[in-house]
DRENDO-1510 file (C-alpha; in Angstrom, 1 decimal, always signed):
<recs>
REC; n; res; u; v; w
REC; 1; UNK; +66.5; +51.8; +289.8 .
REC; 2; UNK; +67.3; +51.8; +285.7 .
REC; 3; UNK; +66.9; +49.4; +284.0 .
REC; 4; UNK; +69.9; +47.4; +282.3 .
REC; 5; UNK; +67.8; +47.9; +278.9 .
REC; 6; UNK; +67.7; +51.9; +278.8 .
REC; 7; UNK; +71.4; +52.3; +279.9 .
REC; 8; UNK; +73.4; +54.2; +278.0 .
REC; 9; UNK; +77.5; +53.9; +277.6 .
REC; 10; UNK; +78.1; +57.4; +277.1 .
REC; 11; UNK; +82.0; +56.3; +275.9 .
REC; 12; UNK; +80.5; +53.3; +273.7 .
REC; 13; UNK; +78.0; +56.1; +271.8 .
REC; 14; UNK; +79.2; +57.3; +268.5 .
REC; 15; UNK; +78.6; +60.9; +267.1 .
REC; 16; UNK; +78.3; +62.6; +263.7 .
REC; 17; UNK; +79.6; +65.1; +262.0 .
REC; 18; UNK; +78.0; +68.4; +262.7 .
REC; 19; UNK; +77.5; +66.7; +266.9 .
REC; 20; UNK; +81.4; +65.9; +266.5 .
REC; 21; UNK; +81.8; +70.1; +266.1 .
REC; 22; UNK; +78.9; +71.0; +268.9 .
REC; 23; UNK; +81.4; +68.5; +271.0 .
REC; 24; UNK; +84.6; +69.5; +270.2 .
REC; 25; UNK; +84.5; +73.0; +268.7 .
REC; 26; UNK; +86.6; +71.9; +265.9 .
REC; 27; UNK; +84.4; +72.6; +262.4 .
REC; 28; UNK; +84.3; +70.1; +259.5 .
REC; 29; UNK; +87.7; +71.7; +257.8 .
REC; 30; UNK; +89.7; +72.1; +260.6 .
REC; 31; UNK; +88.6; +68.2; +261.5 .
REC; 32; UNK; +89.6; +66.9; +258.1 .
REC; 33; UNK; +92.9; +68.6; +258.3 .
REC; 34; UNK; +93.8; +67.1; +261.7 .
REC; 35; UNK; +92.7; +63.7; +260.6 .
REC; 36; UNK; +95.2; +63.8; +257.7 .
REC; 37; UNK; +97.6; +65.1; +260.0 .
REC; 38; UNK; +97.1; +62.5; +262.3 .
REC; 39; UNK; +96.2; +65.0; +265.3 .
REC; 40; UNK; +92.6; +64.2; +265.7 .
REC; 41; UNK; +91.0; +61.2; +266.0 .
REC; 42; UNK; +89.7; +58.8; +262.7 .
REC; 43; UNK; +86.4; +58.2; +262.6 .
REC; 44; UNK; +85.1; +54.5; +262.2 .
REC; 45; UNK; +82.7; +54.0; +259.0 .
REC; 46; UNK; +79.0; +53.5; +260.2 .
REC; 47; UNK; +77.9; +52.5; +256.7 .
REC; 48; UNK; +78.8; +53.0; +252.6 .
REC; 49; UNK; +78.4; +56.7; +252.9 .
REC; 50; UNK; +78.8; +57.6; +256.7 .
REC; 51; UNK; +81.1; +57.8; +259.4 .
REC; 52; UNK; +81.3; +58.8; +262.9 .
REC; 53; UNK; +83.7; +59.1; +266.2 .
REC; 54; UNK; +83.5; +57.2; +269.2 .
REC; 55; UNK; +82.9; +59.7; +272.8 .
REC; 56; UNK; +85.5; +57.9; +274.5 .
REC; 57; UNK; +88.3; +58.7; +271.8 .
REC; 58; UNK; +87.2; +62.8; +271.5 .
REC; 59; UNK; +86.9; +62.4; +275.4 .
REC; 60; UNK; +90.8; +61.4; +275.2 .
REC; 61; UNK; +91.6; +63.9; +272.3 .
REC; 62; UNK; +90.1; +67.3; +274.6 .
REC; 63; UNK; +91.9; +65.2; +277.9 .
REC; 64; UNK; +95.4; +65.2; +275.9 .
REC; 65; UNK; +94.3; +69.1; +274.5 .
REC; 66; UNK; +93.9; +70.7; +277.8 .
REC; 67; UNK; +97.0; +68.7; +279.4 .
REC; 68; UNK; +99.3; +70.7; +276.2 .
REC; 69; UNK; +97.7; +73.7; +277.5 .
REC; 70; UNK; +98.7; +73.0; +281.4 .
REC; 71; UNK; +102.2; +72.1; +280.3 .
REC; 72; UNK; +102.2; +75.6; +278.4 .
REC; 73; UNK; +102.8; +73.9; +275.1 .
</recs>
């Protein structure tokens, strides 16, 4: 049985940058431009000088990407 301690909430875990693109397939440019455009999800600051995007929120992002392309749109 695990223990509570080495559980991990996959939809609580936060990645970076070049993880967000090995997630998502979307590279750095393409990310920035959705972000501005309000098409992609903004990432939540992790310190001064880094950021980073919650699972759950690019799990929901692909979810509402691959219901566009059942609809055909």
């Amino acid at each position: 049985m695990a223990n509570r301690e080495s559980h991990i909430d996959l939809h609580r875990m936060v990645l970076r940058g070049r993880a967000v693109e090995a997630y998502t397939g979307i590279p750095a440019s393409s990310r920035h431009r959705a972000i501005a455009e309000g098409s992609f999800p903004k990432p939540i600051p992790l310190g001064r000088r880094s950021v980073g995007w919650l699972v759950s929120e690019l799990d929901a992002w692909l979810a509402a990407r691959v219901e566009q392309r059942r609809k055909g749109k």
